[in-house]
N, C-alpha and C positions, 0 to 999 in steps of 0.2 A: 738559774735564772734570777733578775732580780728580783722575784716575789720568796724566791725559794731564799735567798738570802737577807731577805729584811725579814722575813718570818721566825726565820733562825735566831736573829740577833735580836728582834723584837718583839717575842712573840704575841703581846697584848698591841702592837702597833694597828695605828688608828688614821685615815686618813680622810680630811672633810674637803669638801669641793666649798672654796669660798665664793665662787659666781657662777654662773651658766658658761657654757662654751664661748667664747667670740667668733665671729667668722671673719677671716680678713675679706677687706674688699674685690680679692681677686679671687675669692669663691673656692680659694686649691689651698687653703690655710684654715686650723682651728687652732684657740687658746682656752688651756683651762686651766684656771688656777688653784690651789690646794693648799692644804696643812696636811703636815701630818706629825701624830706625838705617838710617840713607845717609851717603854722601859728597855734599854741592854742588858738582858737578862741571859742573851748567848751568843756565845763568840760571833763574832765578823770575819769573816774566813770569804775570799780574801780581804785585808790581806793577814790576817790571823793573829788579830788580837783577843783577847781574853773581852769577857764582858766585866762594863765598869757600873752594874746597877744603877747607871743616873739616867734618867729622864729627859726625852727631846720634844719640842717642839718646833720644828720647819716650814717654813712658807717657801711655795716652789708654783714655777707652773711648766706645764707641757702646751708642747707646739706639736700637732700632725700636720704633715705636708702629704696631700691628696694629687693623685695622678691616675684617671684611666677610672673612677670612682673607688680607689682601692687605696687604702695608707700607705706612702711609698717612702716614707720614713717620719721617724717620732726619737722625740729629744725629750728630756728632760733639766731643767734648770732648778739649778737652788744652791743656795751656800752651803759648800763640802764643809769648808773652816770653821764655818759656826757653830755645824753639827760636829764638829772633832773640839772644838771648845767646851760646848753644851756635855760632852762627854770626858771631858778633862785629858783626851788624848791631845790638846797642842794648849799652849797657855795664853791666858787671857788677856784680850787685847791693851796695852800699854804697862802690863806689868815688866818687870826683872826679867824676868825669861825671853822675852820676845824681845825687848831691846838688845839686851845681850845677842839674838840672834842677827836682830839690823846691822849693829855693829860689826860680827862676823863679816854677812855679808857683804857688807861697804868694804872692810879690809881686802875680802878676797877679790872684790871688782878694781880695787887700788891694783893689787897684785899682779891682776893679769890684763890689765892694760900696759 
């Protein structure tokens, strides 16, 4: 589950509710929005990386969608890449690395058009 795998990889992981729920106007919607910071102190499995001891902090919010008085489905929203940045698994935005990979991908969209 996802608690079972953030616990793993984060074990001191902390998460604050930055406002009260919202309710959409159509009464079948809540939002709530959040932080959340850990240390990667153990692996992310999937998809199985090793832990990089750095430190995150997250801003995300969740949507429930209500039906029948019952959650009939829940999402969650937040930047994947930032927290793969925040933890040095993708590189950071406008350096060397990342261009190089623009680049790629421009070539390969030349390519295969």
């Amino acid at each position: 589950s996802f608690v079972t795998l953030t616990a793993t990889g984060f074990p001191d992981y902390e998460f604050t509710e930055l406002a009260p729920p919202a309710i959409a106007e159509d009464g079948l919607t809540a939002y709530a929005p959040w932080r959340v910071t850990g240390t990667n102190t153990g692996p992310l499995d999937p998809p199985g990386f090793a832990a990089t001891e750095k430190r995150i902090e997250i801003e995300g919010i969740d949507r429930w969608q209500f039906r029948d008085g019952l959650i009939s489905r829940y999402r969650a929203f937040y930047d994947f890449a930032e927290m793969g940045r925040q933890l040095g698994l993708m590189p950071p935005r406008g350096g060397a690395i990342e261009r190089l990979g623009v680049r790629a991908q421009r070539l390969g969209a030349r390519v295969r058009r």
